[in-house]
N, C-alpha and C positions, 0 to 999 in steps of 0.2 A: 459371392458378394450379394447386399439385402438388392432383392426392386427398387430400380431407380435410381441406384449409386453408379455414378459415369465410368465405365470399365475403365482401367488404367488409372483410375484416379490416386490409390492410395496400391499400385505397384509400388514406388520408393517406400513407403513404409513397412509394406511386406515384406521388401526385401531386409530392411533394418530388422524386424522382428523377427527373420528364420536366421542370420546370419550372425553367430557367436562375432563379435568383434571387443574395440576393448572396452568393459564395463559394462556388457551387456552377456547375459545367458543363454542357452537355447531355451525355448518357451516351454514352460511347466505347468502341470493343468490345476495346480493348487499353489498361489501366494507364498511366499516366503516371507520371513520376520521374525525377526528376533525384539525379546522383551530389549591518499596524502591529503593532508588541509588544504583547505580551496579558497583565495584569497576571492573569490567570489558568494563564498559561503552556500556554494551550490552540492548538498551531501545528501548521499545516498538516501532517499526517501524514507528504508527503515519500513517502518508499521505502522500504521495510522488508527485508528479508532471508530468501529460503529460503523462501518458501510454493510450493506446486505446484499451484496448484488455479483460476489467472486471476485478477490484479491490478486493484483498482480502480484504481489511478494509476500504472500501469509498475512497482510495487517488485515483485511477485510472481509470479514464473514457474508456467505453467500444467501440471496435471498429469491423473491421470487419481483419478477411484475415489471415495469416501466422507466425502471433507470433510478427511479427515487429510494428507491433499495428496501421498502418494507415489504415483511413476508403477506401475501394478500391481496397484493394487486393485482390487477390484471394490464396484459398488455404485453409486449415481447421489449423487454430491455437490453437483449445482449448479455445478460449475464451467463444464465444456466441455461443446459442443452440436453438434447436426450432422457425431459423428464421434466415433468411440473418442479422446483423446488419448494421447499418445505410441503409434498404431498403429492400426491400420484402416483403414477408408474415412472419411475427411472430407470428400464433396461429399454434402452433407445429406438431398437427397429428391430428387426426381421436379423435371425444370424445362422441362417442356413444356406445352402447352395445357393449359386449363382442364378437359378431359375427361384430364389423364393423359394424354396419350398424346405421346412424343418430339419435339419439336422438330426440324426437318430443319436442318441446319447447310450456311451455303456451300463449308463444306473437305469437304463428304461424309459426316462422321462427327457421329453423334448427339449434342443437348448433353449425354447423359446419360453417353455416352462420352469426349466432353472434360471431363466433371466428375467422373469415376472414378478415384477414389483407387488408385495401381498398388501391391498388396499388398507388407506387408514381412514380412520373415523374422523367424520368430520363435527364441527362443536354444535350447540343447537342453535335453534333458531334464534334464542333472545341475546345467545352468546354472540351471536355470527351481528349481529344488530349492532353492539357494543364493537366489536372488533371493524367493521368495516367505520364506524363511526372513526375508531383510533387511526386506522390507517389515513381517512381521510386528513385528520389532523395534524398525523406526522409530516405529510405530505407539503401542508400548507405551513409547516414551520412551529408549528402551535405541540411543543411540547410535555406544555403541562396537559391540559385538553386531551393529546394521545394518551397519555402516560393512565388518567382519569379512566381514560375509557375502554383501554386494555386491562387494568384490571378491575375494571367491572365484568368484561367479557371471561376471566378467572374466574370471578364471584358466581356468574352465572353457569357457569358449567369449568367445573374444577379440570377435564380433558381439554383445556383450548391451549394446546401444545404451542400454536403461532404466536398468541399474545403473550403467552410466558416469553419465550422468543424474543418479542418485539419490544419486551420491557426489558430486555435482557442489552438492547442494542441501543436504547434510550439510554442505560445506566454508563457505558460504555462509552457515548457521545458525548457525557458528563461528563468523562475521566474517571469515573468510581468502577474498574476492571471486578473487585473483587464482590460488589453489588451484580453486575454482570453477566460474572461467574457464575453465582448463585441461579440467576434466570435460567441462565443456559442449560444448568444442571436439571432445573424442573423441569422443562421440557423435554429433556430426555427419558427424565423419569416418568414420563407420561409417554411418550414416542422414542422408543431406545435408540432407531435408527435414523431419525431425525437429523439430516446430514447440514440443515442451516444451522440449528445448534451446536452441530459437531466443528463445524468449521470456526463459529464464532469461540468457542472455546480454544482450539486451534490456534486462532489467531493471538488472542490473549498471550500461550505460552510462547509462541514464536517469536509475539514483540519483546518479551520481557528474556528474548534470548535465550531461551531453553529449549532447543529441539529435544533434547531428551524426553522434557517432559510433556512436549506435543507427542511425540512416538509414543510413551508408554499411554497415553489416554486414547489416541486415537485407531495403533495396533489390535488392539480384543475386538473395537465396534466391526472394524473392517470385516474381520475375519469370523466375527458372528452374524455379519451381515451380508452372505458375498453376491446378493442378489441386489443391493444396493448400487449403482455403478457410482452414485457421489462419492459413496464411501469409499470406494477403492481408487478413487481419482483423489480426493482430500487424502489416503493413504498412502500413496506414490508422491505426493507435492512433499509432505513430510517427508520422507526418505530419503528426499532430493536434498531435504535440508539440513536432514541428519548426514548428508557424504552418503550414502547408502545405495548406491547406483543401479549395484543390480537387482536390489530387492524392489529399485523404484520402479524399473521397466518391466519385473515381472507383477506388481501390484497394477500398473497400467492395462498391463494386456490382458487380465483378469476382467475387467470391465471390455477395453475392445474387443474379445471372444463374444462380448454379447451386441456389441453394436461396434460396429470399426468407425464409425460414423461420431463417436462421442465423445466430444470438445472437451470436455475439459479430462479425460483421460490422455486428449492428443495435446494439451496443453501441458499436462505432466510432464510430455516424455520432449516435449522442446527445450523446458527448464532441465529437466536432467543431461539433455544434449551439450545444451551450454556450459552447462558445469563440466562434463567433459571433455570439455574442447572441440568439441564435432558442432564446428559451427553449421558447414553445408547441410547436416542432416538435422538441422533444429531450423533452420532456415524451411527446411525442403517438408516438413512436416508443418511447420507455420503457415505454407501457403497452402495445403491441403485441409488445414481445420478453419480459416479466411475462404475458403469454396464451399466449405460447410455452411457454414455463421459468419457472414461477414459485417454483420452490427454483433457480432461479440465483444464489448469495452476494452477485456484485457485485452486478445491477440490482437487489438491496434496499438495497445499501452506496451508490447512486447514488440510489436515492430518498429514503433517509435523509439523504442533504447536502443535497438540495431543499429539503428539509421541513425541516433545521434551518437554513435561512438565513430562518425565517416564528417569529418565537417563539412564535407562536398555535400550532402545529403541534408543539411540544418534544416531546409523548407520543408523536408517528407517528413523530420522526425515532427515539426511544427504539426502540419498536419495530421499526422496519425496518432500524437498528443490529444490534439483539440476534438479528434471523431471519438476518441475513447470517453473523452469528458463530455461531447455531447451525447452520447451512448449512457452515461454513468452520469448524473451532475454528483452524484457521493462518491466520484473515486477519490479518494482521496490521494493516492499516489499519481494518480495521473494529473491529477492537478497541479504536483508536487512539479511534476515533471515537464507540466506545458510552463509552471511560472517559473523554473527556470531556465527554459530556452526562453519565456518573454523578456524573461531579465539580460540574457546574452545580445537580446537581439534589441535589447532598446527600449521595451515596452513597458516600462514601468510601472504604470500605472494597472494595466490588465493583468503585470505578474503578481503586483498587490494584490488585485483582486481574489487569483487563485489562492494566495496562500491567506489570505482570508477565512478564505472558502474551507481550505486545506485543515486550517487551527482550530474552526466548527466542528470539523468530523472527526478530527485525528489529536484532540489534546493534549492527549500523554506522548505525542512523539517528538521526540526534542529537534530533530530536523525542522520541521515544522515550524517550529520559534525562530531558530536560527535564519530560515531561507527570509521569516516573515520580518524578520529583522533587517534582514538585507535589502528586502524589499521598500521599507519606509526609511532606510538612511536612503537608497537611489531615489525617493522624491522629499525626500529632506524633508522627515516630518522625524526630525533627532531625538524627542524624547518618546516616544513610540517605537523608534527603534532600540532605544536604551531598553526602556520595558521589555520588548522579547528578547534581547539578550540575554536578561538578567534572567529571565523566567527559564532557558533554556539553562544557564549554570545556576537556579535553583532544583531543576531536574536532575542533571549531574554535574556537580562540583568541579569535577574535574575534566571538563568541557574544555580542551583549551583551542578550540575553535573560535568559541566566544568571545575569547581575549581576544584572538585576531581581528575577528569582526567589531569589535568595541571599539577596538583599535585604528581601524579604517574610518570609521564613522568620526568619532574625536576629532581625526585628522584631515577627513572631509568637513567636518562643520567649521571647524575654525570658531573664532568670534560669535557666530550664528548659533554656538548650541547656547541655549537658557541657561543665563547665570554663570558663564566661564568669557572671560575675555580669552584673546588670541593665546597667549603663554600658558594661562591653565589648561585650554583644549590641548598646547602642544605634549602637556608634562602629561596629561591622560593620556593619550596616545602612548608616549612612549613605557610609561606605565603597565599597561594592555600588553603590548607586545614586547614585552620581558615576561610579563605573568605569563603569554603565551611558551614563548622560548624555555620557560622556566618547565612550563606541563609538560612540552612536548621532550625535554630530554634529551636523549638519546634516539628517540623515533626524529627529530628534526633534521630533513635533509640537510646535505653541507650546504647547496645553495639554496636555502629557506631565503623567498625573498623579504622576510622578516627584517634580515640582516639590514639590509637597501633601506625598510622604511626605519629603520634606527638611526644610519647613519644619517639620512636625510634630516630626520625627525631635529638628532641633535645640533645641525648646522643651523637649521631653523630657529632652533631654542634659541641657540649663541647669539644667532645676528637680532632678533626679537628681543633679547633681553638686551646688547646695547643700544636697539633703538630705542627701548621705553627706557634706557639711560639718557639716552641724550636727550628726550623729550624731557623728561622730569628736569634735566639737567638746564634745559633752556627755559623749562617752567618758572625754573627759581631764580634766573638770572633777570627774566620778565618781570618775576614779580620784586625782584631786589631794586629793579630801574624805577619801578613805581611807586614805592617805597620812597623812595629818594629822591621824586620829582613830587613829591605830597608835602 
């Protein structure tokens, strides 16, 4: 174990790593790889858009620096470990015997030497001028300004692999993926193994629901690159995603051979635990890579989901939501996820705020719309929640969440939405949730509480439509008396 690392610390993981169990192999010294609806409108976060700083679920490409997520900064945000991102050395520590001292390798060459990050060039000086320019503007919100001044930092030296990058993650916060794309691509073509661009790329396929086509782009960089440990930790997150279990834990331990110590390798192999069913042992690795990095954004955004799937626990998931977001202010899933325990828990107004926050960073993810939706019918601001409904089933049509939630809203607003007296809100409503019941099909549990708000809806209707009979009814009886006293 390197210098310095607390003996016994990462015995349980040793033991998971020698011990064939299920979904897991014995350790091999070269990689493997082959080419319900929630009537709270609270859904799985999905993939968000343009963070730079290490994704909790694949939407968010990794960067370097202080939480604000462009590649450049300086500062320790909790994102990346065992390695400068976008630049430096990323083979993390020392991976020889327990006394520190080099491992002998059978090719000859030391594993400290097979784990040695081969330096990259940095851009010049008038480049470096523009680029810290752009960052500072990203920083300050000011995207056109960045956007200006990263590619000026191009103009001046055609190598500035980061601003390619950081335009790449601009275009991306815009919603335009396939402008994005293209960034990310240049900078690889300048920096092959450029693992902030690898991931941003990454992220792209994963949202748009193709592991396949995150595997086939991110399998070759790995494997041409195994001295990279991003690479091979962004290669095991993939594998995870693709179902690929054991090619994930052996893509993991390709990178821990060279630093056991590095996070986002031990963050690989918690997601693949989980998807396993081996809660104890993704647990028991979670609190070993928290002894590491304990301002790491995700492993709080991954203890936070733990702990809210326990409702005994709502306060720690709160918690360990709100440190990930103070860690991260661009995660976008974590904000996903503190505004809606805010929403569970009453806070209305703070859980707008995240998912504000959330639709900045994360545009093309239709959760996002949805949750944001939710969020302004709970402070009754009804046509602002109409808009992100709609905006979410102009993303997919066939959303039939939205009907739910349209649904709700109609039926909370009553009289109060703009332009609809009591009976048209009621007939929307019922409306919504038949379109809903209609999408969902045969996926619609038996007891869809759907059902409840129908029958209700329609008792509603009936006794509403004879009251605005009898009113009209005693309207014209008024006015017949007065008629006839004239």
């Amino acid at each position: 174990m390197s210098t310095g690392t607390p003996r016994g610390l990462f015995f349980a993981l040793a033991l998971a790593l020698a011990v064939p169990t299920a979904g897991c192999k014995d350790d091999e010294e070269e990689t493997t790889g082959e080419g319900d609806e929630d009537s709270s409108g609270g859904e799985d976060t999905g993939g968000g858009g343009g963070d730079l700083s290490g994704a909790g679920s694949g939407s968010t490409p990794p960067g370097g620096g202080d939480g604000s997520g462009w590649d450049g900064d300086e500062g320790g945000g909790g994102g990346d470990t065992g390695g400068a991102a976008g630049g430096g050395d990323t083979g993390g520590g020392d991976a020889g015997g327990e006394d520190g001292g080099e491992e002998a390798s059978p090719w000859g060459a030391t594993r400290a030497e097979q784990c040695r990050q081969p330096e990259r060039r940095d851009m010049s000086a008038s480049a470096r001028r523009q680029f810290d320019a752009g960052v500072r503007a990203a920083r300050s919100g000011n995207s056109a300004q960045a956007r200006q001044a990263f590619q000026a930092a191009l103009s001046a030296d055609g190598n500035a692999y980061k601003a390619a990058y950081n335009l790449g993650v601009l275009a991306d916060r815009d919603g335009n993926e396939n402008q994005a794309i293209e960034f990310y691509r240049r900078a690889l073509r300048i920096q092959q193994d450029y693992e902030a661009a690898a991931k941003g790329m990454v992220t792209i396929f994963l949202r748009r629901g193709s592991a396949p086509d995150a595997l086939a782009f991110v399998q070759p960089l790995a494997q041409q690159n195994p001295r990279n440990l991003h690479l091979q930790a962004l290669y095991a997150e993939v594998l995870v995603r693709a179902e690929r279990y054991d090619d994930a834990w052996n893509a993991a331990r390709a990178a821990l051979r060279c630093d056991e110590r590095f996070v986002p390798a031990l963050t690989a192999l918690v997601k693949a635990s989980l998807k396993q069913g081996r809660r104890e042992l993704a647990e028991s690795i979670l609190a070993q890579a928290l002894q590491v990095q304990d301002n790491n954004a995700e492993l709080h955004y991954i203890q936070g989901t733990l702990y809210s799937e326990d409702e005994a626990r709502f306060r720690d998931a709160l918690r360990e939501f709100t440190r990930a977001v103070q860690l991260r202010p661009d995660y976008a899933e974590a904000r996903m996820s503190l505004g809606i325990a805010q929403l569970a828990g009453g806070n209305y107004q703070q859980a707008l705020q995240n998912f504000q926050a959330a639709a900045r960073l994360a545009p093309t993810l239709v959760a996002v719309h949805l949750n944001l939706g939710d969020a302004y019918r709970a402070t009754k601001q009804w046509q602002q929640a109409k808009a992100s409904f709609e905006k979410a089933l102009q993303m997919d049509s066939n959303l039939a969440q939205a009907h739910f939630n349209l649904g709700l809203m109609y039926m909370a607003a009553g009289a109060d939405f703009p332009g609809l007296d009591e009976l048209q809100a009621l007939q929307k409503a019922k409306e919504e949730f038949t379109r809903y019941r209609d999408q969902m099909g045969s996926r619609l549990p038996r007891d869809d509480i759907s059902e409840q708000y129908l029958t209700d809806l329609n008792r509603q209707i009936e006794r509403t439509q004879r009251r605005l009979e009898r009113e009209r009814a005693a309207a014209q009886q008024e006015a017949e008396r007065g008629a006839r006293t004239e």
